[in-house]
C-alpha positions as CSV (number, residue, x, y, z in Angstrom):
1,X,12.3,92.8,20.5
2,X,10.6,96.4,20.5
3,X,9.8,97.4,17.1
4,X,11.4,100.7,18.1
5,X,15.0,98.9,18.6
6,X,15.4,99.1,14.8
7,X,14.5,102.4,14.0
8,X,14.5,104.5,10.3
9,X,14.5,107.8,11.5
10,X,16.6,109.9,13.7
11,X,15.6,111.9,16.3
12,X,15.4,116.2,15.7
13,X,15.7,118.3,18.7
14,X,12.9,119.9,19.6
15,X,11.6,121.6,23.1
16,X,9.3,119.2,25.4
17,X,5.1,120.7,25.2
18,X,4.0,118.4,28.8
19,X,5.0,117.0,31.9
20,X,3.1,114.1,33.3
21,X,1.9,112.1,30.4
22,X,2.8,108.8,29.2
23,X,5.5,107.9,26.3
24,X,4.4,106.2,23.3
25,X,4.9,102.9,25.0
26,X,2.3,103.6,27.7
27,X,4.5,104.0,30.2
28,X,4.4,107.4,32.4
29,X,7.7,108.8,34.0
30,X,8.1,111.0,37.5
31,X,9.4,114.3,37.2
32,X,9.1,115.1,40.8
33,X,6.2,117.8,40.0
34,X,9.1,120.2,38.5
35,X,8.1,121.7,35.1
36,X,9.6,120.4,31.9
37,X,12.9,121.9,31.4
38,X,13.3,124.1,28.3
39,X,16.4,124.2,26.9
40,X,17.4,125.5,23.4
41,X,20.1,124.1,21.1
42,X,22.8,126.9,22.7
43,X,21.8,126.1,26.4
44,X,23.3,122.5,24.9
45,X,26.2,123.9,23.3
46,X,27.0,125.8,26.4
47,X,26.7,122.7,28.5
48,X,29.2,120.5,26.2
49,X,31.9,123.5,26.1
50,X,31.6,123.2,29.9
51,X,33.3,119.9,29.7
52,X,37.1,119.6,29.8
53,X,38.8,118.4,26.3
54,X,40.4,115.4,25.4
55,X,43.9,116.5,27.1
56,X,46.5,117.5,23.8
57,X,48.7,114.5,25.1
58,X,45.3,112.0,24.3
59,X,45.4,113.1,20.8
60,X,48.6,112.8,20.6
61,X,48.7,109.1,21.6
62,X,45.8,108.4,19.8
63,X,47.6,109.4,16.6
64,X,50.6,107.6,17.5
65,X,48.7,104.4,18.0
66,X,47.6,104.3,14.7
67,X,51.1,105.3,13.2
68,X,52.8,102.5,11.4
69,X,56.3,103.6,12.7
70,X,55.3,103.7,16.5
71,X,57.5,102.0,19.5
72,X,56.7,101.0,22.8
73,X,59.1,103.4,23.6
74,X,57.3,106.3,21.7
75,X,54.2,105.7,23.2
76,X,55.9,105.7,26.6
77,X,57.6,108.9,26.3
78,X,54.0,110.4,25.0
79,X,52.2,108.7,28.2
80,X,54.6,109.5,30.5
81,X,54.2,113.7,29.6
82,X,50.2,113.2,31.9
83,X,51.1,111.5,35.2
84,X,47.5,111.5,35.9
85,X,46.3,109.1,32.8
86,X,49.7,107.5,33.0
87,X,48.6,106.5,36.6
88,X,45.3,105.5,35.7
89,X,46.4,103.3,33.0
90,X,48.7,101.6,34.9
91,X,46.1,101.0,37.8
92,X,43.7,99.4,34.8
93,X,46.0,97.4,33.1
94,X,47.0,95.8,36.6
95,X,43.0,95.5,37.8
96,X,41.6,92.3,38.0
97,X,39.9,93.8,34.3
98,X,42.9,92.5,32.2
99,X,43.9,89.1,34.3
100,X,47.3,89.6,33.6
101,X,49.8,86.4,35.2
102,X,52.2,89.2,36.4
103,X,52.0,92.6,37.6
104,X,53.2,95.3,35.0
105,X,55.9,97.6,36.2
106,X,56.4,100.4,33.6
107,X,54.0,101.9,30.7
108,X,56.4,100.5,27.9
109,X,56.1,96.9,29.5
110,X,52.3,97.5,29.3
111,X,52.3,98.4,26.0
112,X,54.2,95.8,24.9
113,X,52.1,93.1,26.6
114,X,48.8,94.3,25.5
115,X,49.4,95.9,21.7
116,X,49.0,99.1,20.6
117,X,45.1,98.3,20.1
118,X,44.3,97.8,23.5
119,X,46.6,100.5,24.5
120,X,44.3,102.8,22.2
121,X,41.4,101.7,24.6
122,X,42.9,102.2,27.7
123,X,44.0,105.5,27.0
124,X,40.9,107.0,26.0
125,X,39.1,104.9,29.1
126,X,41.9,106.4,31.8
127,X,41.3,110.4,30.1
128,X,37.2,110.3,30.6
129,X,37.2,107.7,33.7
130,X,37.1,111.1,35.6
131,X,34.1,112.9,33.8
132,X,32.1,108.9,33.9
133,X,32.3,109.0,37.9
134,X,29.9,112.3,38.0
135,X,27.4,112.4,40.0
136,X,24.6,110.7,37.5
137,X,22.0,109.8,39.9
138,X,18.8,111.3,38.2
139,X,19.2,108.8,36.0
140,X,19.1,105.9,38.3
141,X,23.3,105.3,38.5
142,X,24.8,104.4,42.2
143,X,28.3,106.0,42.9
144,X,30.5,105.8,40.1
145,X,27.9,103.9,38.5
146,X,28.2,105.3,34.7
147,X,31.7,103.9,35.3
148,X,31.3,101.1,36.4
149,X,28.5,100.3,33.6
150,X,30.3,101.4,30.9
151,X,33.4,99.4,31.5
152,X,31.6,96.5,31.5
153,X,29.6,97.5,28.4
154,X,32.8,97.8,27.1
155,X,34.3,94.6,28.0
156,X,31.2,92.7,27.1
157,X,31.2,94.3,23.6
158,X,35.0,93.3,23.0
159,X,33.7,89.5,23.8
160,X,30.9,90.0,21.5
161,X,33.3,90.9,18.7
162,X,36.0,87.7,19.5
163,X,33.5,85.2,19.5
164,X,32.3,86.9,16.5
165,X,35.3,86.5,14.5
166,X,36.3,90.9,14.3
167,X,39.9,91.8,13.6
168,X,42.0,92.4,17.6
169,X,41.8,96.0,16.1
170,X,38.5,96.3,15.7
171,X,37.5,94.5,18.8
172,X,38.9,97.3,20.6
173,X,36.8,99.9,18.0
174,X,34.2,97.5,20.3
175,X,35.2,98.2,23.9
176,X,35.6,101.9,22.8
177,X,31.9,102.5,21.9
178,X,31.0,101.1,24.8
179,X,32.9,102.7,26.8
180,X,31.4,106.0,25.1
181,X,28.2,105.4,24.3
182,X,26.0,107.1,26.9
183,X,28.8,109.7,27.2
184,X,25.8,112.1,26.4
185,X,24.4,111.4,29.9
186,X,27.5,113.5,30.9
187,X,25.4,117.1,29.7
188,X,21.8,116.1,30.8
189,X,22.8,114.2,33.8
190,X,23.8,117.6,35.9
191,X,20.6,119.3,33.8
192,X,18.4,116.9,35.5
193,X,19.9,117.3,38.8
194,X,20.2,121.2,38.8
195,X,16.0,121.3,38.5
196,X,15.3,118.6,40.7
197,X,14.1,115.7,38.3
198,X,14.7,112.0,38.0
199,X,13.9,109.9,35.1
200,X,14.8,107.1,36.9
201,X,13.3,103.9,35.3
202,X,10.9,101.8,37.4
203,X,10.0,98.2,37.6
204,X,8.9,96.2,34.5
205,X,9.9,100.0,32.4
206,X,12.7,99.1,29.1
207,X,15.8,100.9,29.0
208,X,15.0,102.0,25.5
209,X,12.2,104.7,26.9
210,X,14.3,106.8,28.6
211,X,15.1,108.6,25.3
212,X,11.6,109.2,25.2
213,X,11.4,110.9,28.8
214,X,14.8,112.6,27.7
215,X,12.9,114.5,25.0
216,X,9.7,115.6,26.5
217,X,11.6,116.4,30.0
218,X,14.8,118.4,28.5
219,X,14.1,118.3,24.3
220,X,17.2,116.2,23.6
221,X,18.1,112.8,24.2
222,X,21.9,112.2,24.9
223,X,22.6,110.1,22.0
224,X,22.0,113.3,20.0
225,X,23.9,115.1,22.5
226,X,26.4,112.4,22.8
227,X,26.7,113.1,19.3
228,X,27.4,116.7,19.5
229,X,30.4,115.8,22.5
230,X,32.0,113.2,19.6
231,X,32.4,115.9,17.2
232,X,34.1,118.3,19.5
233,X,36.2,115.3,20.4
234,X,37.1,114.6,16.9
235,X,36.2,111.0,17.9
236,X,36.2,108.4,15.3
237,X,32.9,108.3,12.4
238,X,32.0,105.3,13.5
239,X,32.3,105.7,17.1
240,X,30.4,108.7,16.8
241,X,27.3,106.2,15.1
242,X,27.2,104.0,17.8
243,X,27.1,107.2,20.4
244,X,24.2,108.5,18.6
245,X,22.6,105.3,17.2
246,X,22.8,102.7,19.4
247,X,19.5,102.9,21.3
248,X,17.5,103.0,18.0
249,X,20.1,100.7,15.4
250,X,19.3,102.4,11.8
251,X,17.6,100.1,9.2
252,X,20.0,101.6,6.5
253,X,23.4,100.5,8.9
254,X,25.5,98.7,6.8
255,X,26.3,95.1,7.7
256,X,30.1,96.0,9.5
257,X,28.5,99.0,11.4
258,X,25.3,97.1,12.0
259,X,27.0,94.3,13.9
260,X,28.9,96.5,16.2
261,X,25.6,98.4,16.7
262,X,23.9,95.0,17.8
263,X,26.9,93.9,19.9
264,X,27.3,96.9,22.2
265,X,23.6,97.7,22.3
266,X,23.6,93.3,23.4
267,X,26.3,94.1,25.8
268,X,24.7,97.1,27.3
269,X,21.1,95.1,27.4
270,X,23.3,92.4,29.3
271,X,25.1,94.4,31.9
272,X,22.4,95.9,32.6
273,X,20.2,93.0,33.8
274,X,23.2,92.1,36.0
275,X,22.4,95.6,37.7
276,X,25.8,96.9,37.4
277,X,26.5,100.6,38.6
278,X,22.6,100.9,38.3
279,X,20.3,101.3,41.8
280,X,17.9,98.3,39.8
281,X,18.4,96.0,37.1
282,X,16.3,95.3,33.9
283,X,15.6,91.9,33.3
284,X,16.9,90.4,29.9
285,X,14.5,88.8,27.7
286,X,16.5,86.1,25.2
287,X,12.9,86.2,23.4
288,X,12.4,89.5,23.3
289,X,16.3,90.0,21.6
290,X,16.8,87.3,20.0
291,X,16.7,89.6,16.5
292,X,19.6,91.6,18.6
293,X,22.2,88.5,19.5
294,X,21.4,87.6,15.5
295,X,22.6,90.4,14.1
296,X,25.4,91.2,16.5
297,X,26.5,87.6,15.0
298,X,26.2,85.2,17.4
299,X,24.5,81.9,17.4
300,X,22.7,79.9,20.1
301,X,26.2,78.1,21.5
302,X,28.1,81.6,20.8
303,X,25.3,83.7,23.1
304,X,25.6,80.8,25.9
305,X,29.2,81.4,25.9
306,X,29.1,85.2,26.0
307,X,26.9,84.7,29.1
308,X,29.6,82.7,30.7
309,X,31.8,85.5,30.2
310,X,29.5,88.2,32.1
311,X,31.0,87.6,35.6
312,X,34.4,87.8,35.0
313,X,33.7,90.7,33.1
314,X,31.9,92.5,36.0
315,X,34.2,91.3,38.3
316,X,37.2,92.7,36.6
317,X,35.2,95.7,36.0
318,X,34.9,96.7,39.3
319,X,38.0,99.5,39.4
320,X,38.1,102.8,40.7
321,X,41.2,105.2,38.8
């Protein structure tokens, strides 16, 4: 495993000093010949309050979910006020994703098959599927491709955290911060693009180094700028950990938020060596992470099994809203 993976410092912002040089790892990125962008900490802040919100009616559900008093017909009536999520979730929860014997006819019939926890998921997952098809190719996605990937992250992680013994509850905590995790990409992504540069990874390169081209091409990475998106979300304290953590996993993580660190950092490693919604996959190395599948808490039999799981994930994962 890279030394790097576990990592006891965070990363400052600061503006890039060169172009064509080589990252700490000895590996050199392309910028195309363009000059290093410079960007300050407001050009960032400008960029995030481009994006939409969280629509009021999200927030409202959200809080409903977690509302001991809530019905399925609540949550309906809440759903039902934003035809355009209320259309995505009912594509999602009838995609090949959830398997379900029959097809589900109304929102309070999908609630009630697949619990307020999943319906927490879904929600958020059918209110930023829009912003996760952008056009994210400086970073090496095909079309839709941060969608794509990130469902599957998210699927994957929600595995990790069955076979791992996690609450239903918190298994969906799981599939949300995978689903989110690279939601930074959503800023710096359109950056890239607007001055011409890839940081597209090549052949033999670990995905853990494109933080490092991050910084010296734009300053930031977008775990600290995915960060800065999950507070004007209001998102979940945890969820905004793994946003900003889960590339370098903190030595000082406590054990609960250590584990769901490991698993969606195992399920992103794992989805994408199966090249999904990415123009080339990066192999897996069980050697190389075998410190990762530990502490996401899985054993030799429990990682074989999570491996069986990884086509039906990706095959379920294949939906357009």
């Amino acid at each position: 495993m890279p030394d790097d993976l576990f990592a006891g410092k965070r990363f400052k912002p600061g503006l890039a000093k060169t172009v064509d040089e080589e990252d700490d790892s000895g590996l050199s990125y392309r910028s195309r010949g363009q000059s290093v962008i410079r960007l300050g900490e407001a050009d960032i802040f400008a960029a995030i309050d481009r994006l939409p919100s969280l629509p009021t009616v999200v927030t409202r559900i959200l809080a409903q979910v977690g509302s001991q008093q809530s019905s399925a017909a609540d949550l309906e009536s809440l759903i039902g006020q934003d035809m355009v999520i209320a259309g995505r979730l009912m594509r999602l929860v009838n995609s090949p994703f959830y398997s379900l014997a029959n097809p589900v006819a109304s929102i309070a019939q999908a609630v009630s098959i697949i619990g307020f926890a999943s319906l927490k998921s879904l929600v958020m997952a059918a209110s930023v599927s829009n912003l996760l098809v952008l056009d994210l190719s400086a970073y090496g996605f095909d079309d839709q491709g941060l969608w794509k990937n990130s469902i599957a992250t998210a699927g994957l992680a929600r595995v990790v955290a069955q076979r791992t013994g996690v609450s239903r509850d918190e298994a969906e905590e799981y599939f949300l911060a995978g689903l989110m995790r690279d939601v930074g990409m959503l800023v710096l992504g359109p950056l890239l693009a607007k001055h011409g540069v890839a940081l597209r990874r090549e052949s033999g390169e670990e995905p853990i180094d494109i933080l490092t081209r991050e910084r010296k091409t734009l300053g930031f990475d977008h775990s600290w700028v995915g960060e800065r998106i999950a507070d004007r979300w209001l998102l979940p304290a945890r969820l905004r950990q793994v946003i900003s953590c889960h590339h370098r996993i903190p030595t000082s993580a406590e054990a609960p938020e250590l584990k769901q660190l490991a698993a969606v950092r195992l399920a992103e490693r794992l989805i994408y060596a199966a090249g999904v919604g990415v123009l080339k996959n990066h192999p897996f190395d069980r050697r190389m992470d075998g410190v990762l599948i530990q502490a996401a808490g899985l054993d030799a039999a429990g990682f074989q099994s999570l491996m069986a799981e990884v086509p039906r994930i990706i095959a379920g994962a294949q939906v357009t809203l």
